[in-house]
C-alpha positions as CSV (number, residue, x, y, z in Angstrom):
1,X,-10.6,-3.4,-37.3
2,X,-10.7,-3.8,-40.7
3,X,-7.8,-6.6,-41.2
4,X,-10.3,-8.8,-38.6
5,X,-12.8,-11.5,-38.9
6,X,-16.2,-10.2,-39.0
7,X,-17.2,-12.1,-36.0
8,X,-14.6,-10.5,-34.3
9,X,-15.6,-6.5,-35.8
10,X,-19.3,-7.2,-34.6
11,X,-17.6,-8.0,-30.9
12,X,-15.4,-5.2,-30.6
13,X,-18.6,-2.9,-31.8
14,X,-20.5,-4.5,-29.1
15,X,-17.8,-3.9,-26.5
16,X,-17.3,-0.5,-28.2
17,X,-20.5,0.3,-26.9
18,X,-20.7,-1.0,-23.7
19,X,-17.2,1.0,-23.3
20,X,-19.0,4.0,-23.6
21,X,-21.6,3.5,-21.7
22,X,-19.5,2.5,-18.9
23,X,-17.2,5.5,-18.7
24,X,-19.2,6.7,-15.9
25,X,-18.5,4.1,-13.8
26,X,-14.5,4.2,-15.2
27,X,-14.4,7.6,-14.0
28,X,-16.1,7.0,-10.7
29,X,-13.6,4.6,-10.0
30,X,-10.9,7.0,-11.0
31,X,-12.5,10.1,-8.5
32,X,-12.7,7.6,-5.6
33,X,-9.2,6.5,-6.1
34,X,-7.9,10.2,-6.8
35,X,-9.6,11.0,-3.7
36,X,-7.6,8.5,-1.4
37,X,-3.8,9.6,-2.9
38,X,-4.2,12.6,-1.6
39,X,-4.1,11.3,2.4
40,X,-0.5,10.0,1.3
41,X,-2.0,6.3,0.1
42,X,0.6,5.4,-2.5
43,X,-1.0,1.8,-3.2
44,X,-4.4,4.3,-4.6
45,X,-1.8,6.3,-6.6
46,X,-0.5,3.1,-8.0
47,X,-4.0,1.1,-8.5
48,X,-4.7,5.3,-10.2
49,X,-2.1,5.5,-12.4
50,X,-3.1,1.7,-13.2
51,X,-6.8,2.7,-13.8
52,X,-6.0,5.9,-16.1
53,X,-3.7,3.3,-18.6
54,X,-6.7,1.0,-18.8
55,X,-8.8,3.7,-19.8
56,X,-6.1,5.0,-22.2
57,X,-5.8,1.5,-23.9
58,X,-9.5,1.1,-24.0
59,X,-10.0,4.5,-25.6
60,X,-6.9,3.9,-28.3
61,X,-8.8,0.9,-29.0
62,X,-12.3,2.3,-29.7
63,X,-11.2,5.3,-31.2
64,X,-11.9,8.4,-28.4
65,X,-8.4,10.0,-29.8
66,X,-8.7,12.8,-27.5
67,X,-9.4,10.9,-24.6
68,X,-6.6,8.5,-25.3
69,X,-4.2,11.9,-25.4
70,X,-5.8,13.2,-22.1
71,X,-5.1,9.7,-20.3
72,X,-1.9,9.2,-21.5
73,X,-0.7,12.4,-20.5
74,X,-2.4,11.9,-17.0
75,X,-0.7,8.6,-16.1
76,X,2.5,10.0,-17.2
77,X,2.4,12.7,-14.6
78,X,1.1,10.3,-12.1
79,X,4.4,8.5,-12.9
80,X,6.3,11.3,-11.9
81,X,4.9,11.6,-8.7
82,X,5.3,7.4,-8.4
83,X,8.9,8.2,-9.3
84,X,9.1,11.3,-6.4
85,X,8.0,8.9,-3.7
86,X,5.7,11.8,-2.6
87,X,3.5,9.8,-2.3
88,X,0.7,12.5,-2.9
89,X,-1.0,13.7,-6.0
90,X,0.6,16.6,-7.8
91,X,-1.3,19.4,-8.8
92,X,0.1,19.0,-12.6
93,X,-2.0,15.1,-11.9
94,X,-5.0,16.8,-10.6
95,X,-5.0,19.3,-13.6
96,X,-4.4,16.5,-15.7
97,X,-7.4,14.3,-14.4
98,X,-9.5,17.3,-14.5
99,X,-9.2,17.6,-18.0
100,X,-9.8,14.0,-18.8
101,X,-13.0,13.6,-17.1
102,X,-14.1,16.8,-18.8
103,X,-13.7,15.6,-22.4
104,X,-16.2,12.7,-21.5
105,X,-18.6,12.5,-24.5
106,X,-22.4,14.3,-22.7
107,X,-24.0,11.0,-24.4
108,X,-21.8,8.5,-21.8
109,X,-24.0,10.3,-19.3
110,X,-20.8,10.9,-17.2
111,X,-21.0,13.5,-14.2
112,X,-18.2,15.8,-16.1
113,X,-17.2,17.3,-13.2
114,X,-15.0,16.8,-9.7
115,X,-17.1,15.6,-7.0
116,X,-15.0,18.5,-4.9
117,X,-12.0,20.8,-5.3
118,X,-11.1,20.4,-1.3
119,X,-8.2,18.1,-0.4
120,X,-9.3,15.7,2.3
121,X,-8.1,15.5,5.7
122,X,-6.3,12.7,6.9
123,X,-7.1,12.6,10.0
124,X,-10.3,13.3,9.4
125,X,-10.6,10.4,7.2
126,X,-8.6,8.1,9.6
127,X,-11.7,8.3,12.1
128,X,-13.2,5.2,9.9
129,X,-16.3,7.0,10.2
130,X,-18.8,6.4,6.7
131,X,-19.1,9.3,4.6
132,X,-22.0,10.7,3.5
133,X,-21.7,10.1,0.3
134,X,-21.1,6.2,1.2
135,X,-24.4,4.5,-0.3
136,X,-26.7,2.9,2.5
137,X,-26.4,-0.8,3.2
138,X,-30.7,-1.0,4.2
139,X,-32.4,-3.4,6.0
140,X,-35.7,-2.7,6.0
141,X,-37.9,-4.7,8.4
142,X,-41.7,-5.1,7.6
143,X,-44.6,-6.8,10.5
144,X,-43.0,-7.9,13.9
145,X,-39.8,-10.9,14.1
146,X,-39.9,-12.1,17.5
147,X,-37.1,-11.4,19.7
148,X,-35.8,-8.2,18.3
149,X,-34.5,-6.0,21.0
150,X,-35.7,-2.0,20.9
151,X,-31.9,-1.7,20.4
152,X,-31.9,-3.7,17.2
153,X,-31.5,-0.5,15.0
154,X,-28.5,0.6,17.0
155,X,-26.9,-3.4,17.2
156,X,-27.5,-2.8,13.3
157,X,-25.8,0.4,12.7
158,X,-22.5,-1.0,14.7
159,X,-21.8,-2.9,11.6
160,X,-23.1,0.2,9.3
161,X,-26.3,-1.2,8.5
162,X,-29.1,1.4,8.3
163,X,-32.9,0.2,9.8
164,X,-36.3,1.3,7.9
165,X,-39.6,-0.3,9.2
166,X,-42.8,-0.2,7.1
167,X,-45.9,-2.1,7.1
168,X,-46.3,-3.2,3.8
169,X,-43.7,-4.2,1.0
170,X,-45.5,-2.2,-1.5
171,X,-44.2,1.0,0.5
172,X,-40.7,-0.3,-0.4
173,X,-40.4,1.3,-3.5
174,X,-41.1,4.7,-2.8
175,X,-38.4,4.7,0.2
176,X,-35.9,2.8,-2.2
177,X,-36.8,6.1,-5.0
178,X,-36.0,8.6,-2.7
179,X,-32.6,7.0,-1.8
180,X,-31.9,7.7,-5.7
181,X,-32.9,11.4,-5.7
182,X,-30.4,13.6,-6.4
183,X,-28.2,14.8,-3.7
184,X,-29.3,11.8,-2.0
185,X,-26.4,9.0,-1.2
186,X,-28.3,6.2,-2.6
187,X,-28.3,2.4,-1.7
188,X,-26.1,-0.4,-2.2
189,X,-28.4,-3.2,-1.9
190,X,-31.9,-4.3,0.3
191,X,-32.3,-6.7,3.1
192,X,-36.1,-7.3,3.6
193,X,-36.6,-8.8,6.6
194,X,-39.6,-10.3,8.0
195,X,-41.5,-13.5,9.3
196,X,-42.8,-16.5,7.5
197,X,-46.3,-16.4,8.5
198,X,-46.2,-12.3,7.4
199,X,-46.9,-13.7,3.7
200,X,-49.1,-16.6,5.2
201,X,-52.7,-16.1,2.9
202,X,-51.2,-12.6,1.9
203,X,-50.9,-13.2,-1.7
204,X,-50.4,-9.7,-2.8
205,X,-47.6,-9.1,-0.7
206,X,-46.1,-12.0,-2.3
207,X,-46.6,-10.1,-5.5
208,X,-45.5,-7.2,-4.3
209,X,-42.1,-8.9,-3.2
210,X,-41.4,-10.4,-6.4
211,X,-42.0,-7.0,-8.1
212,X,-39.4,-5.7,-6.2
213,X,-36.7,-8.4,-6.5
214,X,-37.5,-7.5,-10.6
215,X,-36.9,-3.8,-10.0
216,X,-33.7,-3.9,-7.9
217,X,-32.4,-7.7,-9.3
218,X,-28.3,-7.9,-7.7
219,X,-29.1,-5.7,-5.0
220,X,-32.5,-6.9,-2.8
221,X,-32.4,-9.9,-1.1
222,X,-35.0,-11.2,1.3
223,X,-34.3,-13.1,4.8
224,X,-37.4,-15.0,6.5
225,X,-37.7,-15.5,10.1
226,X,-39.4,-19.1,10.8
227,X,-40.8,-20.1,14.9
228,X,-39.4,-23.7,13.9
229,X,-36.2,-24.6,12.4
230,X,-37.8,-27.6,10.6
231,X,-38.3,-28.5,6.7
232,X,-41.7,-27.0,6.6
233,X,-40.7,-23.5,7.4
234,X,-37.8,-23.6,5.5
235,X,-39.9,-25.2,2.1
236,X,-42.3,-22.1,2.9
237,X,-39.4,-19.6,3.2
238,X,-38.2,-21.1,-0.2
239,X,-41.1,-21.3,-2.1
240,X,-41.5,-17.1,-0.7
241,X,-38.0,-16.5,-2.7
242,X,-36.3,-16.1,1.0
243,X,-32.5,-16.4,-0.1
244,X,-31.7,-16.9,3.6
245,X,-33.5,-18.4,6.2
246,X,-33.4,-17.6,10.1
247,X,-35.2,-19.9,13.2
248,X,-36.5,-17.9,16.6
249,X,-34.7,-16.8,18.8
250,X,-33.1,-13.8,16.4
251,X,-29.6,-13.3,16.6
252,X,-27.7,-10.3,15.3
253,X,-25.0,-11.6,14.7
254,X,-25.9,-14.3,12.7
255,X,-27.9,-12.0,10.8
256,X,-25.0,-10.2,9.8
257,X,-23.4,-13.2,9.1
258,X,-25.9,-14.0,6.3
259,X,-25.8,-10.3,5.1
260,X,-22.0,-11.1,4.2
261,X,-22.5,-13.9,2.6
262,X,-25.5,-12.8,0.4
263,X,-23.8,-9.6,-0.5
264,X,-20.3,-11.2,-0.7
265,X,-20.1,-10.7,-4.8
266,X,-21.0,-7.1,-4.8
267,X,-17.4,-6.9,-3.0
268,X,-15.7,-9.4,-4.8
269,X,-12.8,-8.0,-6.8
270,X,-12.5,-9.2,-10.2
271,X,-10.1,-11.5,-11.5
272,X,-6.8,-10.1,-12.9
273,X,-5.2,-11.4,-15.8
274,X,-1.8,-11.1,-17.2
275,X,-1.8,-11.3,-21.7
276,X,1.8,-12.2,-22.6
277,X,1.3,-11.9,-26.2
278,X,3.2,-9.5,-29.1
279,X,0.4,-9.6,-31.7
280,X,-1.7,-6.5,-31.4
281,X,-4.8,-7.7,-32.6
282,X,-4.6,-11.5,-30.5
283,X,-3.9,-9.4,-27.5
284,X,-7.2,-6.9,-28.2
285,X,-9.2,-9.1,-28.8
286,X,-8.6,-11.6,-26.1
287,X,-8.4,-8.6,-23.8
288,X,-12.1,-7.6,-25.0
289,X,-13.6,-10.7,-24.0
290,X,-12.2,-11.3,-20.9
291,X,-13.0,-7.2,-19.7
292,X,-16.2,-8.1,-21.3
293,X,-16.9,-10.9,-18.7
294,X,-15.7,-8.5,-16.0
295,X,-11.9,-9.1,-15.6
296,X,-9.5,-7.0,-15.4
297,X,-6.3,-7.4,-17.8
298,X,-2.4,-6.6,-17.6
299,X,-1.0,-6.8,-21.1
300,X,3.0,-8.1,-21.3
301,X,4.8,-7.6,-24.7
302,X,8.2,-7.7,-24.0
303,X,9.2,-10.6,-21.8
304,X,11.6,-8.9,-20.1
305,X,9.3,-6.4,-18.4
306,X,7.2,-9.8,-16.9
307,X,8.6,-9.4,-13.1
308,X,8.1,-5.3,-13.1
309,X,4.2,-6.3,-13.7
310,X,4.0,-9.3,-11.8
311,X,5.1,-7.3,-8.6
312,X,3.6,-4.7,-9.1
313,X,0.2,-6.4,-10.2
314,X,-0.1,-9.9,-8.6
315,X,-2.3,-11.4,-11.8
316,X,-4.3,-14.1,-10.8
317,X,-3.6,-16.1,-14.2
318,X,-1.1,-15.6,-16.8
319,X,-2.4,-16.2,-20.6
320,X,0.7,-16.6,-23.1
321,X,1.2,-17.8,-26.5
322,X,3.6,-20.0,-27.4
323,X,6.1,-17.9,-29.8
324,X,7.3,-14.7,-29.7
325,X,10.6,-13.0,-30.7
326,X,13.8,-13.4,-28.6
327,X,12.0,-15.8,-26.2
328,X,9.4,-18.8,-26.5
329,X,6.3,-19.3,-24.0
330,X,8.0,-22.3,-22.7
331,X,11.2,-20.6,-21.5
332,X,8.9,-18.2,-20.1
333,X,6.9,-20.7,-18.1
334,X,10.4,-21.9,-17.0
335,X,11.6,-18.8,-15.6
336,X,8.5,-17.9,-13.9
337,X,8.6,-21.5,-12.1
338,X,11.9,-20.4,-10.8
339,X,10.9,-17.9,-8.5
340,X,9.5,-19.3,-5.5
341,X,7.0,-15.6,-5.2
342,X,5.6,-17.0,-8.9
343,X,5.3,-20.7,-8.8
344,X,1.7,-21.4,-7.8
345,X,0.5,-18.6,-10.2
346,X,-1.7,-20.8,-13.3
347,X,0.1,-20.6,-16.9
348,X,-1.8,-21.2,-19.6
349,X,-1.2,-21.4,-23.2
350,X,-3.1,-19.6,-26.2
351,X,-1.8,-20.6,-29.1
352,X,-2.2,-22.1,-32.7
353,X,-0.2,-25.0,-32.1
354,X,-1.8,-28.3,-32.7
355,X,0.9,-30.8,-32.1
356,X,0.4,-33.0,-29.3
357,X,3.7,-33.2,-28.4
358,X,4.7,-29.3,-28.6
359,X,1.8,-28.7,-26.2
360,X,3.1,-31.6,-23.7
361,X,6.3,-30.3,-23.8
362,X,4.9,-26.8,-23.1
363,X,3.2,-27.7,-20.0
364,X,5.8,-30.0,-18.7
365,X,7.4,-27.1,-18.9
366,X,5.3,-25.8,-15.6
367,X,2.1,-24.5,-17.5
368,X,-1.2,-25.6,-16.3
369,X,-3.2,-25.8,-19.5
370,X,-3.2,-25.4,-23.8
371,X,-6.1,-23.4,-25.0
372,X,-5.5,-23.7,-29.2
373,X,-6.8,-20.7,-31.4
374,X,-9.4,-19.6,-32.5
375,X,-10.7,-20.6,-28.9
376,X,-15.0,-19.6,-28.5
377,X,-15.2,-16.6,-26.0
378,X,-17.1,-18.7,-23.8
379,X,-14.9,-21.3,-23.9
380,X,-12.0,-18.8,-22.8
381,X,-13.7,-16.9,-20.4
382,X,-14.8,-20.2,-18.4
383,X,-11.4,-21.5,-18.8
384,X,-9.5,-18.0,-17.5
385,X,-12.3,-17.9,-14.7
386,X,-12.0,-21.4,-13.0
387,X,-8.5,-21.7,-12.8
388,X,-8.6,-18.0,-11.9
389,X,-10.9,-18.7,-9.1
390,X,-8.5,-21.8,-7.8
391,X,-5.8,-19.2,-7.7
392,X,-7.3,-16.9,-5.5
393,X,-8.6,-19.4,-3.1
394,X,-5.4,-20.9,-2.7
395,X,-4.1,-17.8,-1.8
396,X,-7.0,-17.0,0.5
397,X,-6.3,-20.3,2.1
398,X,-2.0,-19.7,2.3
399,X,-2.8,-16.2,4.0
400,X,-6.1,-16.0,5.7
401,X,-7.4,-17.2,8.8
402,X,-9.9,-19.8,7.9
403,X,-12.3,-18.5,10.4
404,X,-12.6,-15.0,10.3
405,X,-11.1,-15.0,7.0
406,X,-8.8,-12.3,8.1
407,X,-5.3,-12.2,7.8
408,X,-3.3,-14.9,9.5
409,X,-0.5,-14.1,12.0
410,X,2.2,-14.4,9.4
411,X,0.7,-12.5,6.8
412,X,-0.1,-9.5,9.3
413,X,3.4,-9.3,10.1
414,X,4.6,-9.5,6.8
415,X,2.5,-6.5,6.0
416,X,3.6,-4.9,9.4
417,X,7.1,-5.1,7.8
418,X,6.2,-3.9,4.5
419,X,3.7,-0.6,5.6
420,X,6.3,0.4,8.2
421,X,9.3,0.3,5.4
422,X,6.7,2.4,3.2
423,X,5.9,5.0,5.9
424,X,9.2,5.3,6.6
425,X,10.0,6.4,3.0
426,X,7.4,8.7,2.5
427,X,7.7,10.2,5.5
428,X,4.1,9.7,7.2
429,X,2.9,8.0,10.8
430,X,1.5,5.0,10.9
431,X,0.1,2.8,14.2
432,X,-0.2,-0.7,14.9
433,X,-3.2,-1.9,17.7
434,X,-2.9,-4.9,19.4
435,X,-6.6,-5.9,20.4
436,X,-8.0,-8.9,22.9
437,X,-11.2,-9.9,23.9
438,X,-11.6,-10.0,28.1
439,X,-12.0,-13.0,29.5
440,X,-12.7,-14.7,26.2
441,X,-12.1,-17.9,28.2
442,X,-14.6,-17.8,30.5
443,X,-17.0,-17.1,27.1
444,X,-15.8,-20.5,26.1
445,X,-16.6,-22.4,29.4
446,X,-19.8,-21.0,29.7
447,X,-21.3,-20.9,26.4
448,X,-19.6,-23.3,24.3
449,X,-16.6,-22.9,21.7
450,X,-19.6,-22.4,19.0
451,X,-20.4,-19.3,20.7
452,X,-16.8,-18.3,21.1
453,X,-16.0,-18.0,17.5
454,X,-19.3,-16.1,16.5
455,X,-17.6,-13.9,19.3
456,X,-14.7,-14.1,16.8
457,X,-16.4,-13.5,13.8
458,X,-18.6,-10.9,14.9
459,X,-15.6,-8.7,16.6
460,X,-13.7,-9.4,12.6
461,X,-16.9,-8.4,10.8
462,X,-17.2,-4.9,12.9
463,X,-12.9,-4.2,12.5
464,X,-13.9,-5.2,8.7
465,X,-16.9,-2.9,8.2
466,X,-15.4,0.4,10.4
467,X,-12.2,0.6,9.1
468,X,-11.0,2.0,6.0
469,X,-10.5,-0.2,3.1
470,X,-6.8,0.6,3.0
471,X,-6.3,-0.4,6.9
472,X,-5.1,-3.5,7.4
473,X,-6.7,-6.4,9.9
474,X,-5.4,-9.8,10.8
475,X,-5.9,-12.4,13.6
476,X,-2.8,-12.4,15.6
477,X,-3.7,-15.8,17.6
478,X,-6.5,-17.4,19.8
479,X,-8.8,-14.1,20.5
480,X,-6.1,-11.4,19.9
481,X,-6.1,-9.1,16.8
482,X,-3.5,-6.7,14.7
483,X,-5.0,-3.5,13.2
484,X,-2.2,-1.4,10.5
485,X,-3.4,2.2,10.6
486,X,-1.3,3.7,7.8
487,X,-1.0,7.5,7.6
488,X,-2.9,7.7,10.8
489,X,-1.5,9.6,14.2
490,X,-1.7,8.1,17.8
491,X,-4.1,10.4,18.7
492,X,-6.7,9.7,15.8
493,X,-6.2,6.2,16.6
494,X,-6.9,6.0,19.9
495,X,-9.8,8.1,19.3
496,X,-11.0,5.3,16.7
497,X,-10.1,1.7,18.3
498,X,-12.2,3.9,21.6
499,X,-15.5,3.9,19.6
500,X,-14.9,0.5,18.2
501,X,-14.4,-0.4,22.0
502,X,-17.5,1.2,22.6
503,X,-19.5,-0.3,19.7
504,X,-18.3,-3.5,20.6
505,X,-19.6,-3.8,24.4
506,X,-22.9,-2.8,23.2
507,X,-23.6,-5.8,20.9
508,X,-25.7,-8.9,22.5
509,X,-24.1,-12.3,21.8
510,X,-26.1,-15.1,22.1
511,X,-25.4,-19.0,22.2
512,X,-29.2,-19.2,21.2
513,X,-30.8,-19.6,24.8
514,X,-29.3,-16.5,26.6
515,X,-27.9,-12.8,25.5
516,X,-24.5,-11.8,27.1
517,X,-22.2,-8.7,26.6
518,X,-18.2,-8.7,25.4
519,X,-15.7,-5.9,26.0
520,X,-12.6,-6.2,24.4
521,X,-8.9,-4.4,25.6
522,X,-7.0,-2.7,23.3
523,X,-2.5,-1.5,23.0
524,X,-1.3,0.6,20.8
525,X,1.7,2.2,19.4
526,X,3.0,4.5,16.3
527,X,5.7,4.9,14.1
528,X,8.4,6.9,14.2
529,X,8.1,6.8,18.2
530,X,8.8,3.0,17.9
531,X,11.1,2.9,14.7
532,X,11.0,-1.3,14.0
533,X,8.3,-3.4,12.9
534,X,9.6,-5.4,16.4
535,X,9.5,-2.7,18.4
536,X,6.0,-1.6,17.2
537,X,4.8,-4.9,18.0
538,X,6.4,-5.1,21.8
539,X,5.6,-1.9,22.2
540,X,1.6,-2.3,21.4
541,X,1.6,-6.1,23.1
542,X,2.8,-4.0,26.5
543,X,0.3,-1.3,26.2
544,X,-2.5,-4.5,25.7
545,X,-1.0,-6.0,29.1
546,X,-1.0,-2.6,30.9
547,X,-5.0,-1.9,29.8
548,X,-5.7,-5.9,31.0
549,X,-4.2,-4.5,34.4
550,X,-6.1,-1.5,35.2
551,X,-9.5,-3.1,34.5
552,X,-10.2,-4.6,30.8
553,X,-11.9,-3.1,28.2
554,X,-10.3,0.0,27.8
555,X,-7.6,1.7,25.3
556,X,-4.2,2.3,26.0
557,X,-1.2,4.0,24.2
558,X,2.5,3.4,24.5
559,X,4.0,7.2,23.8
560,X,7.9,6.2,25.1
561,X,10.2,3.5,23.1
């Protein structure tokens, strides 16, 4: 760090420390992903091997040598096994990751141990079941909210939601400790639920409230119940630090809705961005900042390596300078706009240039924007993170349904294509679920189109929250849905979509003057029995039609091509 501005030493101390002191959550990241490769997930043994380099470039960087060595080594063999198409963690990778986690300075306060030495089942894990290590999503309800059926812990729990009641808010705190005891799962964040008039001349519950929000800040979050849906209950929720507001009658459904939404950035991913830059010390430091403000970076040296990381990546944003050996950022830009997979990805150009012309001619040739060094940190980061953002809502937009923000029908069979040509090279099943909701029509004619697509929603949010992360979900069209179970049998999938059937009949709608009941009907079918991405889909579509003929709302598996 020496050869460095001193503004720019005192950052990479700062970020130095805040390295260290998040190795814990480096290496929990690390476990959960380790944990996943072993049930034949090769996208986890990429996004692992991926992880470990980060933590090698970060250590080189700050100086943990030995940890540097350990990583390195690590996401060399996890290479290997990359390279074997085993799609499985070796035990040379395991041996490997064992001994990095171990060398973890006792002052990070890193758990220097493997959570477990067993490998998991598959098909255990293919159930879609939580674990029990999976930290509670609480909702803990305090006084009476009108309308809430003695079923509302179980309509809760369908969308893996766990129910406390106390009387009080200043009992909250005590619950909320024990969730952190050890050997306890924990919590990953607090819905208080309750009326309007609970805090009504009840001052110290208001204190108590706050106190709480203080405590737990980013992961409590309070909804109100009002009797009116008028601006004086809703001022009055406000001025209670309600984020979210709810009129009487209570709907589930809606609730859940609002969960989502307040919880939505505890799930967002961060924003990836690739550094095309061959100047060590430009490329550490604007790497810093941006990890600093909770991105994640790709770092390109060599030009010619840009379309290996762009596949395998998908960056969000590309940050280049304008000059480097054997091939300037503007011929770059060019050759990036050249491939249709690339061209809406945001170019922008760090560099000292000042000429006005230069950096017109840079962006004309297809870069979005000219940053000039030395650029302030905040200045960058805001910079990185809008046109960032833009990025990723485009491509929300280009492959999600706008309504249950699943994906659309052409994206699902895109990934239909893609999942069936990767269990067919590793060797492992897979199934594909065809699922429609009965009579969804008549839903429509008698309780509005409104109602139908919290039907919609609420059927996406439950597929969403039940499935595993690496399961795929889309909205094939109208009120029919696509599930991708990868590395999953026909018999541990039918077992699954069954519960979800189950769980799904159980929840009340409600168009906000009446409570009614869905069932949905459900086809599936499994690779290798049906060997195309065609055939998989005929096959499950006919299985649909053959449960819709003996009586709805049932599960049904096509076992013959």
């Amino acid at each position: 760090m020496d050869g460095l501005p001193v503004q720019v030493q005192e950052r990479l101390q700062q970020l130095s420390a805040q390295f260290r002191a998040g190795l814990p959550e480096k290496l929990q990241e690390i476990r959960g992903l380790w944990s996943r490769s072993f049930d034949g997930d090769i996208e986890a043994l990429r996004s692992l091997r991926y992880r470990v380099h980060r933590l090698a470039g970060s250590a080189a960087t700050f100086g943990f040598e030995e940890l540097t060595d350990l990583a390195r080594a690590a996401e060399q063999q996890i290479e290997r096994d990359l390279a074997s198409e085993l799609c499985a963690i070796s035990p040379a990778s395991r041996e490997g990751l064992e001994q990095l986690i171990a060398c973890v300075p006792e002052e990070s306060g890193s758990d220097r141990h493997i959570a477990s030495d067993d490998t998991p089942d598959s098909s255990t894990d293919a159930d879609g079941g939580w674990a029990d290590d999976e930290p509670l999503k609480l909702v803990i309800l305090a006084g009476s909210v009108s309308g809430l059926g003695v079923d509302f812990a179980e309509q809760l729990a369908v969308f893996g939601l766990t129910l406390l009641k106390v009387e009080e808010p200043s009992e909250i705190d005590s619950l909320l400790a024990s969730a952190m005891e050890p050997g306890q799962s924990g919590f990953a964040y607090v819905i208080f639920l309750s009326t309007v008039s609970f805090f009504s001349e009840h001052l110290q519950r208001l204190s108590d409230l706050t106190a709480l929000r203080g405590t737990y800040s980013g992961r409590f979050f309070t909804v109100l119940v009002g009797d009116e849906d008028d601006f004086a209950g809703r001022l009055r929720s406000v001025r209670y630090g309600a984020d979210a507001f709810l009129a009487i009658p209570f709907d589930v459904t809606q609730f859940v809705e609002r969960v989502e939404t307040l919880t939505a950035d505890r799930n967002a991913e961060p924003y990836h961005v690739l550094i095309i830059d061959d100047d060590p010390e430009q490329v550490s430091t604007t790497a810093l900042i941006l990890q600093n403000a909770g991105m994640i970076t790709s770092v390109v040296t060599d030009p010619r390596n840009i379309f290996r990381v762009m596949v395998e990546y998908k960056p969000e944003l590309i940050l280049m300078d304008m000059y480097m050996p054997d091939c300037t950022g503007a011929e770059l830009a060019g050759i990036l706009r050249q491939n249709d997979n690339f061209v809406g990805i945001p170019i922008v150009f760090l560099s000292v240039e000042t000429d006005a012309d230069k950096q017109l001619a840079a962006i004309q040739s297809g870069a979005d924007g000219f940053l000039v060094k030395p650029i302030d940190p905040e200045h960058l980061v805001t910079s990185v993170r809008n046109r960032a953002a833009r990025m990723r809502a485009m491509r929300f937009y280009m492959e999600r349904d706008s309504l249950t923000g699943l994906l659309n029908h052409t994206s699902l069979k895109a990934r239909l294509e893609n999942d069936l040509a990767r269990a067919r090279r590793v060797g492992t099943q897979m199934v594909f679920a065809m699922i429609d909701i009965d009579l969804f029509k008549s839903v429509n004619d008698t309780y509005g189109h409104l109602t139908g697509d919290r039907v919609l929603k609420g059927l996406a949010r439950l597929l969403q929250d039940r499935l595993r992360r690496t399961d795929v979900v889309g909205r094939y069209g109208g009120e029919e849905f696509g599930v991708i179970l990868f590395n999953t049998n026909l018999r541990n999938a039918h077992r699954l979509l069954n519960e979800l059937r189950d769980s799904f009949s159980r929840l009340w709608q409600s168009n906000g003057e009446s409570h009614f009941r869905v069932t949905f009907s459900c086809g599936i079918a499994g690779f290798p029995n049906f060997e195309s991405a065609s055939e998989l889909n005929e096959a499950a579509d006919g299985a649909l039609y053959r449960a819709k003929e003996a009586g709805r709302n049932q599960v049904v598996s096509a076992t013959e091509p």
